[in-house]
C-alpha positions in Angstrom: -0.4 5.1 0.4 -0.6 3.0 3.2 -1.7 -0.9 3.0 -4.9 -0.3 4.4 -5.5 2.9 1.8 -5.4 0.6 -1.1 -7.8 0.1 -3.5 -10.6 -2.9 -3.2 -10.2 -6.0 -4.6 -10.0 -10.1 -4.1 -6.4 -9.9 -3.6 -5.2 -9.2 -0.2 -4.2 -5.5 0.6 -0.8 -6.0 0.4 -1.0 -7.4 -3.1 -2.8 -4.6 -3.9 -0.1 -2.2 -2.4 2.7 -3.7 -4.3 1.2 -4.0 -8.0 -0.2 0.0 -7.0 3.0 1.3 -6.4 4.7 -0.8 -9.6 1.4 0.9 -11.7 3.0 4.5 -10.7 3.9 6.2 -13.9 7.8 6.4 -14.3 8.1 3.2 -12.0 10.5 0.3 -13.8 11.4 -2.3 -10.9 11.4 -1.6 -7.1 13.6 -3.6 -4.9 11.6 -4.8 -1.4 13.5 -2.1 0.4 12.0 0.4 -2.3 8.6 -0.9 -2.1 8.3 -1.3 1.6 9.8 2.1 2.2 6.8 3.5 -0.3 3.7 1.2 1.1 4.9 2.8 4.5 6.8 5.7 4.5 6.2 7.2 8.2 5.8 3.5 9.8 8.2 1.0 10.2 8.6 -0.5 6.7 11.1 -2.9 7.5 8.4 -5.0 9.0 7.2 -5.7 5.6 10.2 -6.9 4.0 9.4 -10.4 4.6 5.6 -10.3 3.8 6.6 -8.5 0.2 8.9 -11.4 -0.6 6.0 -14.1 0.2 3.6 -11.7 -2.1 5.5 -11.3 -4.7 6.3 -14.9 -5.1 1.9 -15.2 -5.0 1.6 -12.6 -7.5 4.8 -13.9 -9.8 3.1 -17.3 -9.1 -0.1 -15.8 -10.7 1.4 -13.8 -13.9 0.8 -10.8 -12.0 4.6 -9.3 -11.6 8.6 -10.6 -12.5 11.0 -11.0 -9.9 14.2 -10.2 -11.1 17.6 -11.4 -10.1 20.7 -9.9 -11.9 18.6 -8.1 -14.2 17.2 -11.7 -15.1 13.4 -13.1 -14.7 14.2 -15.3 -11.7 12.1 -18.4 -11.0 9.5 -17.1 -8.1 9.7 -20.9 -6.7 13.4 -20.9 -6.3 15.9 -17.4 -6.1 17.9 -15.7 -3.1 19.6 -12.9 -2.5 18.9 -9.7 -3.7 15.8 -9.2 -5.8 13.6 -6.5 -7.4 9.4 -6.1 -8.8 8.5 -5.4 -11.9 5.0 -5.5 -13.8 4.5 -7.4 -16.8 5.9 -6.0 -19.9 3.2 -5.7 -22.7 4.7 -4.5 -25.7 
């Protein structure tokens, strides 16, 4: 799936990308390398590295995915380093 092949909605297409390939069954939490490797597989992913991190701190922001750190919920206002995407646990 590339960004432009995902599904229609009010967020923006990369949003929509990221929580898309988080929704796969079998899928726990993706690190941005991960992710941007899947959103793009024959292009160059690494170009959306930075772009995940500033979407997944708009979708965290929203309730919409964790960021974890350590294994940890991280605060989407305030972490570094490494990270990795998760959806919302409902059980």
């Amino acid at each position: 799936m590339t960004v432009q092949d995902s599904p229609r909605s009010s967020a923006p297409p990369l949003e929509d990308a990221i929580l898309a390939v988080l929704a796969r069954p079998g899928t726990g939490t993706l690190s941005a390398p991960e992710l941007a490797h899947a959103i793009e597989p024959d292009g160059d992913w690494h170009g959306l590295l930075l772009p995940i991190r500033r979407a997944a701190v708009a979708l965290a922001q929203a309730g919409r995915l964790i960021i974890y750190r350590k294994g940890n919920p991280a605060d989407p206002n305030d972490f570094r380093g490494v990270y990795r995407l998760g959806l919302p646990r409902h059980d």
